[in-house]
C-alpha positions in Angstrom: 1.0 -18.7 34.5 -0.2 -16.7 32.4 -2.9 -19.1 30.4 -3.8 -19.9 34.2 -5.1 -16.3 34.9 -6.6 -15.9 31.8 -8.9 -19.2 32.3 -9.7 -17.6 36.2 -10.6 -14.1 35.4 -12.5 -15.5 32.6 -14.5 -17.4 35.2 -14.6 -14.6 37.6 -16.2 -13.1 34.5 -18.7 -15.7 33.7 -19.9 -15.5 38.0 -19.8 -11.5 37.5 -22.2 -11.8 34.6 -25.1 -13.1 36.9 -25.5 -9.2 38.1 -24.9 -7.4 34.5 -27.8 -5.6 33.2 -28.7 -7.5 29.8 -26.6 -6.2 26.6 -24.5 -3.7 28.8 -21.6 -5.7 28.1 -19.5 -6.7 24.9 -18.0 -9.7 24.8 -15.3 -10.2 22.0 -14.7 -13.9 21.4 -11.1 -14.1 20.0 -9.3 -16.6 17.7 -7.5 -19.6 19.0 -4.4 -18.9 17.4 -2.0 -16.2 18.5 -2.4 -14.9 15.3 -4.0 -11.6 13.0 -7.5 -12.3 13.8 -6.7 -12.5 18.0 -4.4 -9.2 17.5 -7.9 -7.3 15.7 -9.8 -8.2 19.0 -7.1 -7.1 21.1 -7.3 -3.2 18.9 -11.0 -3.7 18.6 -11.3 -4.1 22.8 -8.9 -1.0 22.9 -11.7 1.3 20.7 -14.1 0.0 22.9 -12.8 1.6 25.9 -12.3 4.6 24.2 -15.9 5.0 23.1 -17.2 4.3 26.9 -18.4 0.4 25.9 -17.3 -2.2 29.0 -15.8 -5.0 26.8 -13.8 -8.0 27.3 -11.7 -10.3 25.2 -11.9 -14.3 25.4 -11.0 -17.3 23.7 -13.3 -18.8 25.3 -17.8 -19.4 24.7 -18.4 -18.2 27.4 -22.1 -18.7 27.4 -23.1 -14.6 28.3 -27.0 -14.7 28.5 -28.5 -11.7 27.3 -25.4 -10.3 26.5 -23.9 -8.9 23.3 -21.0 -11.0 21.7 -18.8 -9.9 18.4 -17.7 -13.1 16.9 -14.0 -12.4 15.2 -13.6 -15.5 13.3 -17.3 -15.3 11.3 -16.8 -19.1 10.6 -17.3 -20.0 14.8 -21.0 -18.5 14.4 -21.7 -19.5 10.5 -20.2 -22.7 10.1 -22.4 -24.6 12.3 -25.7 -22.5 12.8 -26.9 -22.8 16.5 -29.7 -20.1 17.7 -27.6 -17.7 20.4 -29.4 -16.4 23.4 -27.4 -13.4 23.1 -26.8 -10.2 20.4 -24.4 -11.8 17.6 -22.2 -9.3 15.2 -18.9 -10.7 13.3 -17.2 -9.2 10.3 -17.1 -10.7 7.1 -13.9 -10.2 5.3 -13.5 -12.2 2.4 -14.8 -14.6 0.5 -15.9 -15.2 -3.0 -18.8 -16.8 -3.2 -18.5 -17.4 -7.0 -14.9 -19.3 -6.6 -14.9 -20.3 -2.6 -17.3 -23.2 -1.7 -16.9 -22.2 1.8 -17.9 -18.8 1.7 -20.4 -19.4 -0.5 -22.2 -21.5 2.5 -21.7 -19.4 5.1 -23.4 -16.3 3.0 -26.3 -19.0 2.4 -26.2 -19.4 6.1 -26.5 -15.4 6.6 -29.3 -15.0 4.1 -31.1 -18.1 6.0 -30.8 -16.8 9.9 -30.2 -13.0 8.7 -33.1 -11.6 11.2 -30.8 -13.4 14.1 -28.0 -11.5 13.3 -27.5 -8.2 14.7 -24.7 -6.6 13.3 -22.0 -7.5 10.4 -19.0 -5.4 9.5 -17.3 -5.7 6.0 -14.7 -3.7 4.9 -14.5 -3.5 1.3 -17.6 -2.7 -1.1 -16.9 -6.1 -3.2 -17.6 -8.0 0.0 -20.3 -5.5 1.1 -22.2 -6.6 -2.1 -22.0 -10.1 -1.6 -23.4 -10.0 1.8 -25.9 -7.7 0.7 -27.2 -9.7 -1.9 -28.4 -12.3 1.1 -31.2 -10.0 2.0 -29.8 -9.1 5.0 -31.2 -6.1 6.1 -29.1 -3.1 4.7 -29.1 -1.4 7.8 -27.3 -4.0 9.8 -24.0 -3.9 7.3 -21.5 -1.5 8.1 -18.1 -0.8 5.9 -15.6 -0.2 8.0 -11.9 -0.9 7.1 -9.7 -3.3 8.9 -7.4 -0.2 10.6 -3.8 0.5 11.8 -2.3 1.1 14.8 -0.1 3.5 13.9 2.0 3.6 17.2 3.4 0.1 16.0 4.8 1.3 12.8 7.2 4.2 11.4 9.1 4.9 8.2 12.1 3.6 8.2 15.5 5.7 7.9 18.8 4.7 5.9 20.2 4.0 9.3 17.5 1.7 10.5 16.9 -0.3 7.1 20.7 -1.2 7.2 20.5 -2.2 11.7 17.5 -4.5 9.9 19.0 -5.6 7.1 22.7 -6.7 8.8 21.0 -8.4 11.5 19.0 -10.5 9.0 21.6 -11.5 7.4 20.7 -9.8 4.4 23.1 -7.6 1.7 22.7 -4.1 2.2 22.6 -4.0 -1.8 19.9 -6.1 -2.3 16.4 -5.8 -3.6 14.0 -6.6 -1.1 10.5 -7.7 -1.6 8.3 -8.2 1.3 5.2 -11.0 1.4 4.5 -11.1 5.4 1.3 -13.1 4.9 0.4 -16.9 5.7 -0.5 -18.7 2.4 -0.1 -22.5 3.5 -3.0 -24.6 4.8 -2.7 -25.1 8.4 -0.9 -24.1 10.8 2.5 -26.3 9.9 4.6 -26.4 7.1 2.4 -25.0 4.6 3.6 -27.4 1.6 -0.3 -27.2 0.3 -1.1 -23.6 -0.6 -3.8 -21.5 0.0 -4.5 -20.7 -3.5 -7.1 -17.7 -2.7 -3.3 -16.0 -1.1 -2.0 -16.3 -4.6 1.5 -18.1 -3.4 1.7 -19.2 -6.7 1.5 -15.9 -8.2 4.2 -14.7 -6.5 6.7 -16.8 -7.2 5.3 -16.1 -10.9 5.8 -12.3 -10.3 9.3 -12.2 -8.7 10.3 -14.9 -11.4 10.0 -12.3 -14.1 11.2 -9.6 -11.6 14.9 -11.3 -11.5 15.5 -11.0 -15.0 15.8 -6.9 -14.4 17.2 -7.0 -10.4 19.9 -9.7 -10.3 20.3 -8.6 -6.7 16.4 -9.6 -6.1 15.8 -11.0 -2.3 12.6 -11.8 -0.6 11.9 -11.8 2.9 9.1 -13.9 4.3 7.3 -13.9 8.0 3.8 -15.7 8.9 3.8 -19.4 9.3 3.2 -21.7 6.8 5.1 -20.6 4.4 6.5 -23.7 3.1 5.1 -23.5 -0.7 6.4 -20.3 -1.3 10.2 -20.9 0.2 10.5 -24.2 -2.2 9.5 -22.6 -4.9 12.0 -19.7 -4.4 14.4 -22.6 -3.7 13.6 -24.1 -6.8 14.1 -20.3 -9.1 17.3 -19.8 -7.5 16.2 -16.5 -5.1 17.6 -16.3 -2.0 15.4 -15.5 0.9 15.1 -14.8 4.8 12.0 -16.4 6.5 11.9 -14.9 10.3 8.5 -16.7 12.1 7.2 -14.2 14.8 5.9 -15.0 18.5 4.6 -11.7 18.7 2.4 -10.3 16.0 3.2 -6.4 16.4 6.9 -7.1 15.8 6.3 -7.5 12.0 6.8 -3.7 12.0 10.5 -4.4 12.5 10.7 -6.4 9.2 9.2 -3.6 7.2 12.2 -1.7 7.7 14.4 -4.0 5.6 11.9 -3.6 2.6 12.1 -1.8 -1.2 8.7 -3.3 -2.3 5.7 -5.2 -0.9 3.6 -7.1 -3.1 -0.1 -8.2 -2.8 -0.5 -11.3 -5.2 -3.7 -12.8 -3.6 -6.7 -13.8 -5.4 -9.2 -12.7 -2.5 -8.3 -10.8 0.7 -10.5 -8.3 2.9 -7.3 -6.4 3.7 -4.8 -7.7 3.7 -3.4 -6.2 6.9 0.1 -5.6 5.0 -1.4 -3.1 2.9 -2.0 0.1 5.3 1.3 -1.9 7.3 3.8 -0.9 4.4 2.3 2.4 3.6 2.8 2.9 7.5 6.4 2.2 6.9 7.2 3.6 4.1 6.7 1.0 1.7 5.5 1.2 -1.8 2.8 -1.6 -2.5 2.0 -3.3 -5.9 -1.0 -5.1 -5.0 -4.1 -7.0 -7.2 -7.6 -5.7 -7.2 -8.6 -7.3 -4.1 -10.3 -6.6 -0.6 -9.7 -3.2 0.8 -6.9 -2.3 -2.0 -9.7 -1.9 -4.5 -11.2 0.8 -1.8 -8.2 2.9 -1.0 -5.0 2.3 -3.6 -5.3 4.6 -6.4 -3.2 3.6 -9.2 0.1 5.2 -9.3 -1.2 7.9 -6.6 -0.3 6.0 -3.4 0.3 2.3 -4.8 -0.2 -0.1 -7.7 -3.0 -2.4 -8.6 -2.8 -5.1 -11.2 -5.7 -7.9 -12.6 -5.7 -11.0 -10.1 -3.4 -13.5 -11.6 -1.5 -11.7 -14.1 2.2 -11.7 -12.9 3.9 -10.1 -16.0 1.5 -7.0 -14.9 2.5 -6.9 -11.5 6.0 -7.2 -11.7 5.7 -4.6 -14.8 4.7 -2.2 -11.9 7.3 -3.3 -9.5 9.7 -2.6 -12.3 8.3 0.7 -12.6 8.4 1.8 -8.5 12.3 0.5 -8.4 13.3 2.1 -11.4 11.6 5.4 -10.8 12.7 7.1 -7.6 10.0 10.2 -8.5 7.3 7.8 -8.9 8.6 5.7 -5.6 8.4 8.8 -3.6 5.0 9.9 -4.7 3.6 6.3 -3.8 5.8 6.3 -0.2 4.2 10.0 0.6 0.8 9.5 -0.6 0.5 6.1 1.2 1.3 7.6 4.7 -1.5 9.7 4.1 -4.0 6.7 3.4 -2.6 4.8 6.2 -3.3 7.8 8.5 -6.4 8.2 7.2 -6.9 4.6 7.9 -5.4 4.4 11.7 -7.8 3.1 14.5 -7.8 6.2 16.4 -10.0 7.8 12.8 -12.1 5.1 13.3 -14.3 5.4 16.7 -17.1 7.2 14.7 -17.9 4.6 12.7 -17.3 2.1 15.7 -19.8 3.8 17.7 -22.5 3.6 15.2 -21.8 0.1 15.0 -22.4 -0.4 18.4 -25.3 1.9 18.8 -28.4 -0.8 19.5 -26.2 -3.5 20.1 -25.1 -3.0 23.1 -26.0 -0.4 25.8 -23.1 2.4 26.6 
């Protein structure tokens, strides 16, 4: 019923936009999938409002004439290059030209159609360079991070970690590492991984980390996760892997949590970074996407060298070992994540949206 009344106000829409003035809407073209990117429309719509823009979420091309679209998923606009007779922004998260053939096309594709694109949003200043270097103009790239909503999220109390902890299933004594991220291809099992999510790192990491927390347990949400829970299988660590329906229930899992660890290769968050500090949650993280930006070491989290799993789990080590230094990371990270929320972002939203669509 409710897929029914999506496709008929999206029609009504479509009928509506006959008698909209041109760019005095924003349309923001969603993912497919139930999924991170589809819950970042849904928070960016929500800012919208707040700033006085009229906005509107689809899954749907709906083919807006004069309009003003934000693209969520940059690989609907740059994958197949088609001339838009509308206002086109997207952000561009990730993506290594120097290691990821894919990204590396879709920047050639920017720097080839750059004066058709109105807008881009990156939100670290790795990525910012890379799209930079296309010859986009500078003035059409704006660094905004990916934010919070920090309504969805609280630090946990004793009381709430063990409610979490016996309803998973999970020892009240154990160590608990968090990875909340998909890192399988697809959208199935996820037996292949997705190397750039550094699965295999990981399993490296917490590995070495068993040797000094015999009690070591991992807990696992996101689909496609299959890589990852045979190779913990295969080390002999137990684990809980709880798939969500509903995206902003992950902040229920944080509760259950000692550590969260970023092992990827290339992120533009991730989203579990300014998640744990929201909860409470120490982070040990690589030098990648927006952890580059706003961890400083051993201030509000950790950051090791991409692929070096004796370093990271060096610094787990240190955060459960060390209650002072565990407390200093937990405090200092609230503060970042607050920093970071949506609500501090509308400034920078507005001047997105200044020239790109009328409000």
């Amino acid at each position: 019923m409710r897929k029914k009344y999506s496709n008929l106000k999206e029609i009504q829409y479509g009928l509506q936009s006959f008698l909209w003035k041109p760019h005095s809407r924003l349309l923001i073209r969603g993912d497919s999938a139930a999924w991170s990117l589809m819950w970042d429309a849904i928070e960016l719509d929500k800012i919208c409002k707040q700033i006085g823009i009229k906005s509107l979420v689809t899954r749907k091309n709906l083919a807006f004439r004069n309009q003003s679209v934000f693209y969520v998923d940059r690989r609907r606009i740059l994958k197949q290059w088609q001339k838009k007779n509308h206002k086109v922004a997207f952000p561009y998260y990730h993506g290594n030209p120097l290691k990821d053939l894919e990204s590396k096309d879709m920047l050639s594709t920017i720097s080839r159609h750059h004066k058709e694109i109105d807008k881009i949003q990156v939100t670290n200043s790795l990525m910012e360079g890379y799209v930079l270097n296309t010859g986009i103009d500078p003035n059409k790239i704006f660094r905004i991070p990916i934010g919070i909503n920090l309504s969805l999220f609280e630090q946990f109390t004793r009381e709430s970690k063990a409610t979490i902890r016996q309803k998973l299933g999970i020892p009240e004594s154990a160590v608990v590492i968090g990875s909340f991220q998909k890192d399988g291809n697809g959208w199935e099992d996820g037996s292949t991984p997705k190397l750039i999510k550094g699965p295999d790192t990981f399993l490296k990491t917490v590995k070495i980390l068993r040797e000094s927390v015999p009690e070591l347990f991992v807990l696992l949400t996101g689909p496609a996760r299959g890589y990852v829970k045979k190779g913990l299988e295969k080390i002999g660590i137990p684990y809980r892997h709880e798939i969500l329906d509903d995206y902003t229930t992950i902040a229920l899992y944080y509760k259950a949590l000692d550590l969260y660890i970023i092992s990827s290769r290339d992120e533009g968050g991730p989203k579990a970074l300014l998640e744990s500090m929201a909860s409470g949650v120490p982070v040990v993280s690589t030098k990648v996407g927006q952890a580059i930006d706003l961890i400083t070491h051993e201030k509000n989290g950790c950051l090791s060298e991409i692929e070096a799993p004796e370093e990271l789990a060096h610094h787990a080590q240190l955060i459960l070992q060390n209650q002072h230094v565990k407390a200093r990371l937990v405090k200092n990270g609230f503060l970042t994540a607050q920093d970071n929320a949506y609500s501090n972002q509308l400034l920078l939203w507005q001047n997105f949206f200044n020239g790109f669509v009328n409000f």
